[in-house]
N, C-alpha and C positions, 0 to 999 in steps of 0.2 A: 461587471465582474471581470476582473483581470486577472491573466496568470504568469509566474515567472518562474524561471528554473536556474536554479543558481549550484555549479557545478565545481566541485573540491577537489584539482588533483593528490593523491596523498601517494608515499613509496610503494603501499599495498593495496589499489586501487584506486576506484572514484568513487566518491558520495555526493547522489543529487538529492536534492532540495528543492519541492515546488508548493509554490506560495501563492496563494490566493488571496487576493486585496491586502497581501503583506504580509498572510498568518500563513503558517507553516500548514502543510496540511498531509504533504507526504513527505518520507525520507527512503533513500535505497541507497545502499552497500554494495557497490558492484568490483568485488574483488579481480585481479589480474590473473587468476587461475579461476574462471568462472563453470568448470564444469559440473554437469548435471543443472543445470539450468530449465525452468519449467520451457516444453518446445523444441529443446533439445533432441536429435535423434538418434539412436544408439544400436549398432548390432551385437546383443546380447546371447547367452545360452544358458536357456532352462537349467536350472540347480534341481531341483524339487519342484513334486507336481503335489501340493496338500486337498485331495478329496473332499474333507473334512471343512474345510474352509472355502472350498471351491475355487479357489487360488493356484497362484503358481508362485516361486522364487526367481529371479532369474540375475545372473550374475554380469554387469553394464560395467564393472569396471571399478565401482564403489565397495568401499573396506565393509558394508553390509549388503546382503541383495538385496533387490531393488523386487515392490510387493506388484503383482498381475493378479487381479480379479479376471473372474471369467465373461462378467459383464462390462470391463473393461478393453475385451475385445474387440468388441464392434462386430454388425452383423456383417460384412465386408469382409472376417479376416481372412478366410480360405483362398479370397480373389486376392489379397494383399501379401499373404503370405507366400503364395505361386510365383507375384510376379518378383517378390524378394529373391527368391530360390533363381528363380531362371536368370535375374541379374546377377547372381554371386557366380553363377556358373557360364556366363556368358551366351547362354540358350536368350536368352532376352537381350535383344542388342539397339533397342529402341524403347525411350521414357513414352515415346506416344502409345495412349491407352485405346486409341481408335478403333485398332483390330483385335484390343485384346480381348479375350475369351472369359468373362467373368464366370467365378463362381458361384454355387446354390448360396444363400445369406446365412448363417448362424444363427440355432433356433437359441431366442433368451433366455430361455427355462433348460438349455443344456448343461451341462457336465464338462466341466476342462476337464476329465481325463481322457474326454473322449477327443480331445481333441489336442492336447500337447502333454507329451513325454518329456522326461530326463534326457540334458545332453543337446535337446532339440535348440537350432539353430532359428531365432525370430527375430526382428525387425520392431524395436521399442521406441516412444516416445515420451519423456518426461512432462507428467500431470500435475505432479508436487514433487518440491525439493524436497531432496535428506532433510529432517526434523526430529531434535533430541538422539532418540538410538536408531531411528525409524531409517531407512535407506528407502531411497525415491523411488516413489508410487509410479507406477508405467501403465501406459497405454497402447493399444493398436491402429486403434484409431485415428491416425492420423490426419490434421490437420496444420498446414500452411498460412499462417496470418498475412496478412497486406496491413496498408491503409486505411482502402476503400473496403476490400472484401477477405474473406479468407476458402482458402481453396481444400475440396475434401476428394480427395483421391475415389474410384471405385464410384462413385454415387453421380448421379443423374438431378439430385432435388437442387431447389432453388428455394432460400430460405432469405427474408427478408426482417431487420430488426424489428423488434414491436417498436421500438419508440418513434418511427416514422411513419405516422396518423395518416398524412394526405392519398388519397386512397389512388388520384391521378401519381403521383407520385411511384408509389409503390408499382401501378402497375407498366411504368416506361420502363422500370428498373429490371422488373421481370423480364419484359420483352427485350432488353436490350441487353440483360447477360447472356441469356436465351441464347441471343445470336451470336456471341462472342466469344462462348466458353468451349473449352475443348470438349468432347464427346467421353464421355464414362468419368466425367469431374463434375464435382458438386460445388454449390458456391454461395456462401452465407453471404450476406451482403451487410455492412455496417452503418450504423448510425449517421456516422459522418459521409458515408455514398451520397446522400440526399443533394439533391440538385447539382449536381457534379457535370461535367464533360464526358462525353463516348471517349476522347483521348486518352484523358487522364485516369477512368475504370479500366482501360483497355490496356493504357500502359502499366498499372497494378497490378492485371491480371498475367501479364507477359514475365512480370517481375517472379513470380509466383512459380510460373510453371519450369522459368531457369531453375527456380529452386529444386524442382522435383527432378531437373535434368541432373542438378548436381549431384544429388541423391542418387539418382541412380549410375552415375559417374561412379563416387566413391563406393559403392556396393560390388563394384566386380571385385574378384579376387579378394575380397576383404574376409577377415577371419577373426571370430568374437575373442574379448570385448574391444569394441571401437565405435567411437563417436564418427558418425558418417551426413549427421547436419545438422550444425551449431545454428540454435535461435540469435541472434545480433545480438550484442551486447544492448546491458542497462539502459545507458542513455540513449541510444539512437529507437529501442522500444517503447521508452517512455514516448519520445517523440513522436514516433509512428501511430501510438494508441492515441494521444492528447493533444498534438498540435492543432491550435484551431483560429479562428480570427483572433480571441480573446488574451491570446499570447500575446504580450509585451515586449517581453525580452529572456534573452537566455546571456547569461556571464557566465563566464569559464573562467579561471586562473591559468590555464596551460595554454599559449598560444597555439602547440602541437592540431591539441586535439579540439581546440575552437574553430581551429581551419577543419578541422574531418566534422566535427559539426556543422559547421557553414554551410558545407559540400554537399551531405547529407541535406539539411534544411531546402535548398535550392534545389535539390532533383527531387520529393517532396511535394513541396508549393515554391513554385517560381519567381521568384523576386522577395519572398520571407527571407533571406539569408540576412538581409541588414539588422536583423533585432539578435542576432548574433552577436556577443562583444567581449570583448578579453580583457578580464582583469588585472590590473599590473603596481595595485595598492602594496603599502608595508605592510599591513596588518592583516589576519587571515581572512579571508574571503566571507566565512560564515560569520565571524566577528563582526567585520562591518557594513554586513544587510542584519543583524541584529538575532542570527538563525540558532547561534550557541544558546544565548539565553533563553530563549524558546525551547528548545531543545531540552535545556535544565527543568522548564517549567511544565512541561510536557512527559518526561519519563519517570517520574518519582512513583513512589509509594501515595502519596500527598497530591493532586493537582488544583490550584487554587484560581479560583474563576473571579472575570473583574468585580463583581459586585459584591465579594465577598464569601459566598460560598465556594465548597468545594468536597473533591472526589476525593474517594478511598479505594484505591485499585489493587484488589489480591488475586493473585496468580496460582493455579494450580495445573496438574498434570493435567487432569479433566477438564477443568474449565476456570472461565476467570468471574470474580466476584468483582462487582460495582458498587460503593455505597454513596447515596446522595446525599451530601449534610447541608442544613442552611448557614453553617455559621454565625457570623455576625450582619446577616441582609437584614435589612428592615425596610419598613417605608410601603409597603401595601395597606390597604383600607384593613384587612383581616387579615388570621392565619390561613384561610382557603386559599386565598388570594396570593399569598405569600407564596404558598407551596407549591401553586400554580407557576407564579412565574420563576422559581426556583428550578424547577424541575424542567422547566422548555430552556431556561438556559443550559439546565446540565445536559438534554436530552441531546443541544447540541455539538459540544463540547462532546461529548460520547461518540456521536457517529464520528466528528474528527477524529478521538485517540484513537480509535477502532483500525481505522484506515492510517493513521499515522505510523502506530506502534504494531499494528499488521495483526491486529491480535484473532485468533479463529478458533471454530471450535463452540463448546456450549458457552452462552454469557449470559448471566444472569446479575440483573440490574435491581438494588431496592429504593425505589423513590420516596420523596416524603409521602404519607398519606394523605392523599386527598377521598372527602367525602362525596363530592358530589357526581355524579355518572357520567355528566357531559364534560366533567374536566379529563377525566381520567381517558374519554373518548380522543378528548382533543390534543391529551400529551400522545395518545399511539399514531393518530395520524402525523403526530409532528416530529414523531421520532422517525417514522416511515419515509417519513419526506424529505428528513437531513440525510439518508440513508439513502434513498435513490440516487444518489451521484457515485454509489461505492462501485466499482467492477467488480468487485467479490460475490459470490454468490452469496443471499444472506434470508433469513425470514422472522421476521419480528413478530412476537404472538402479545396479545391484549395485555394488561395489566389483570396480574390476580388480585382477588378482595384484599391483598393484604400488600396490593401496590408496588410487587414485586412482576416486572418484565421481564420475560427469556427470548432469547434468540436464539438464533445459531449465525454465525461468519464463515464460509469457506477459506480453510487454511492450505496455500497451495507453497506457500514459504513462510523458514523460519522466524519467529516472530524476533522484531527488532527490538532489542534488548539494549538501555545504554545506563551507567552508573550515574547513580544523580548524588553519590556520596563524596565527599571526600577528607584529607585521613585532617582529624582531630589537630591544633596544634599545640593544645593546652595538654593534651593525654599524650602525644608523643605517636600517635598513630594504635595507640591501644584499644580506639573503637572509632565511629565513624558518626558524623553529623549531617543533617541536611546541607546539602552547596550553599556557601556562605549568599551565593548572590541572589538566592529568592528568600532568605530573610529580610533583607531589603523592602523584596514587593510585601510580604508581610508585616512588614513594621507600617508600610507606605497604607496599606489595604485597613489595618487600627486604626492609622489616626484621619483617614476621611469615616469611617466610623464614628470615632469621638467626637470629631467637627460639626460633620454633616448630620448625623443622628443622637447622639447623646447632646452635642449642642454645646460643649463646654469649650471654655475660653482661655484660659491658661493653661498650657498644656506643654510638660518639661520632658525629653526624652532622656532617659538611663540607660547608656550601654557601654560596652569593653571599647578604651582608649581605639584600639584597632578602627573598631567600626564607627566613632565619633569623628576620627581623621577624615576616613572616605565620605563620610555625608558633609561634611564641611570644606571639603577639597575644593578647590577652584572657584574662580570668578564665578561663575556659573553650576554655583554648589548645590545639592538634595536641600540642602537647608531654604537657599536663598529661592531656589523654584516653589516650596512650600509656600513660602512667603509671597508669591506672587500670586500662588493656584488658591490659596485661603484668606488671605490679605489680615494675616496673624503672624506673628516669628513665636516658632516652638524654640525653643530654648534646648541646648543637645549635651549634655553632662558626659564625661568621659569616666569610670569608676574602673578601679583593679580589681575589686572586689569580682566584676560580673566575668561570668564566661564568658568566652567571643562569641558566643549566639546568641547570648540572655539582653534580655531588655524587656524595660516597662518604662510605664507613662504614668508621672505624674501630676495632679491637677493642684496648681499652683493657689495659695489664699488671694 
């Protein structure tokens, strides 16, 4: 399994693109004004203290305030909010937490009023981005991401990933933050720590604690609302969460910021910087790794999977609806059998859009019906386990008697939204059609249909002059590949009569 990251400079940001054995699997938008950022950290002042809700408002700088639960706290805040105070006023004139004097822990069953008023001066951390009307969820809690480990202010524990089994393993890793971490700092240790160097843990963790210097740098004299420590931008995050042997390569378009990639890549993992490289083609970057058309096939209403079926994806406030159809698949012994593998292809085709399209929140999936017990067992483990490579928090429940799955997706940003329409040119822009270029893969996805399952042999295509030009284009035409990939020529008719999306097929005497 290989990964690649293929990076867009555009006037209003960057958009990366990471690709797994060539399929698209993630997209981000990282615009050139990136604040409120989840990581982000912001000195804030209490708007409203809501009782009722056991909440706080707190006003970070954004055109809505920004939401504080009181279990978003953390049992730590008393000790973090002190040492916030004594930094803004200069009573605190060192980030070392060594001598510092923690306080009693926050019972969880408390009361924000008893513990933050109107006006009140706090120290926030964004959990989730702005979303719809919603202004970004906050935290006290803070924590510091690395690499290797991520650093927790105030705490003493030593938390180790689950996903690393080897139990010698685990415990050198203990022993050896243990020795290494500052006093009153806690330190999650990540997936990827696993067999690592004392160096390179050690110089992650050094990295970290600059950060908490910077922070408390920008805290003197500071006066709300102000951002006092920006998470890194998009790409160098991406990087930091995902870079691993598996990476192939990363392309950039902008020399600029290929070199600040590089730069970055090489202080990182040392000698990675060469899979680094700058694209300097005519055509757009995402055009020609093939990521637009993905892209198109990937955001619709519609998404049509190779073997011929496909999803019906509807959106709402609440939650998003999935439907599974089989279309035109065939070629299983039965319909159990069918549904079966119908359904593990969609399941995993699902967990991609999921993570693609960022989508979070309730989602409820209706699969075909399958009858038998063990099938239905074996589509949940298999959705489970296209879904264990998601970072989102998520949890997937059984299939109900009526073959309908729910989950839930942790939504910590706004979902990626992209138009898969465009304007009509028969109507004048009076209404909108599917993107002419996955009619193509549809026309393409009929007739190995006809071919391959129906079995017929003449077989004539009817469509708009328009679209009979493009399939017939070049030496190396849609026509003449048919002709190779079925060892038949479909014959391609041009009519005025058709809309430029309409076409059918037919079966010659």
């Amino acid at each position: 399994m290989s990964y690649e990251l293929i990076v867009n400079s555009t006037p209003t940001g960057v958009v990366l693109a990471l690709m797994r054995d060539k399929k698209l699997i993630e997209l981000h938008e990282e615009k050139i004004s990136n604040d409120f950022s989840v990581g982000d950290i912001y000195l804030g002042k209490v708007r409203k203290v809501v009782p009722n809700l056991n909440a706080a408002f707190v006003q970070v700088g954004y055109e809505k305030d920004a939401f504080l639960h009181y279990l978003d706290l953390g049992p730590q805040f008393r000790s973090f909010d002190k040492w916030v105070k004594g930094s803004i006023q200069g009573k605190i004139n060192t980030p070392d937490l060594a001598k510092f004097k923690k306080e009693k822990d926050l019972d969880k069953d408390g009361k924000i009023k008893e513990v933050l008023s109107a006006n009140r001066v706090i120290a926030v951390q964004v959990a989730k981005e702005p979303i719809s009307a919603k202004g970004p969820r906050l935290s006290t809690e803070i924590t510091l991401p690395g690499r290797f480990v991520v650093l927790v202010p105030f705490s003493n524990k030593i938390s180790i990933s689950q996903k690393i089994k080897d139990e010698e393993e685990r415990v050198r890793l203990r022993r050896l933050m243990n020795s290494i971490k500052p006093k009153n700092f806690g330190v999650i240790i990540r997936t990827v720590a696993q067999n690592k160097k004392v160096a390179e843990l050690d110089q992650d963790l050094r990295t970290l604690v600059e950060n908490w210097q910077k922070l408390h740098k920008e805290l003197r004299n500071s006066r709300p609302p102000k951002r006092v420590l920006g998470e890194m931008n998009r790409t160098t995050a991406i990087l930091r969460d995902l870079l691993t042997a598996d990476f192939t390569g990363i392309t950039v378009d902008d020399a600029t910021l290929a070199d600040e990639i590089r730069e970055y890549v090489e202080h990182i993992d040392p000698g990675k910087s060469k899979i680094v490289k700058t694209y300097s083609g005519r055509i757009n970057i995402f055009d020609n790794h093939g990521i637009n058309h993905q892209i198109k096939a990937s955001f619709g209403h519609k998404v049509a999977m190779p073997s011929g079926s496909y999803l019906i994806i509807e959106h709402t406030e609440a939650m998003h609806v999935i439907d599974v159809n089989s279309g035109n698949r065939k070629g299983e012994k039965d319909q159990e059998a069918n549904a079966l593998a119908t359904n593990m292809e969609a399941a995993s085709e699902i967990a991609r859009l999921l993570k693609l399209r960022d989508m979070g929140g309730i989602i409820s999936i209706d699969f075909i019906d399958m009858h038998e017990r063990k099938n239905n067992k074996a589509l949940h483990e298999h959705l489970k386990k296209e879904m264990s490579g998601d970072r989102a928090k998520h949890n997937v429940l059984a299939p109900s008697r009526f073959g309908v799955v729910e989950m839930t997706r942790q939504r910590v940003r706004p979902e990626t939204e992209i138009k898969t329409a465009e304007v009509c040119p028969s109507c004048k822009g009076t209404g909108e059609v599917t993107a002419t270029i996955l009619v193509i893969d549809e026309i393409e996805n009929n007739l190995k249909y006809l071919i391959e399952e129906k079995k017929q042999k003449n077989i004539s295509l009817v469509v708009h002059p328009f679209i009979e030009a493009y399939l017939k284009k070049g030496i190396n035409s849609r026509q003449k590949k048919w002709f190779m990939k079925y060892k038949k020529w479909i014959s391609i008719k041009g009519s005025d009569s058709a809309q430029l999306l309409q076409y059918e097929f037919e079966e010659n005497p």
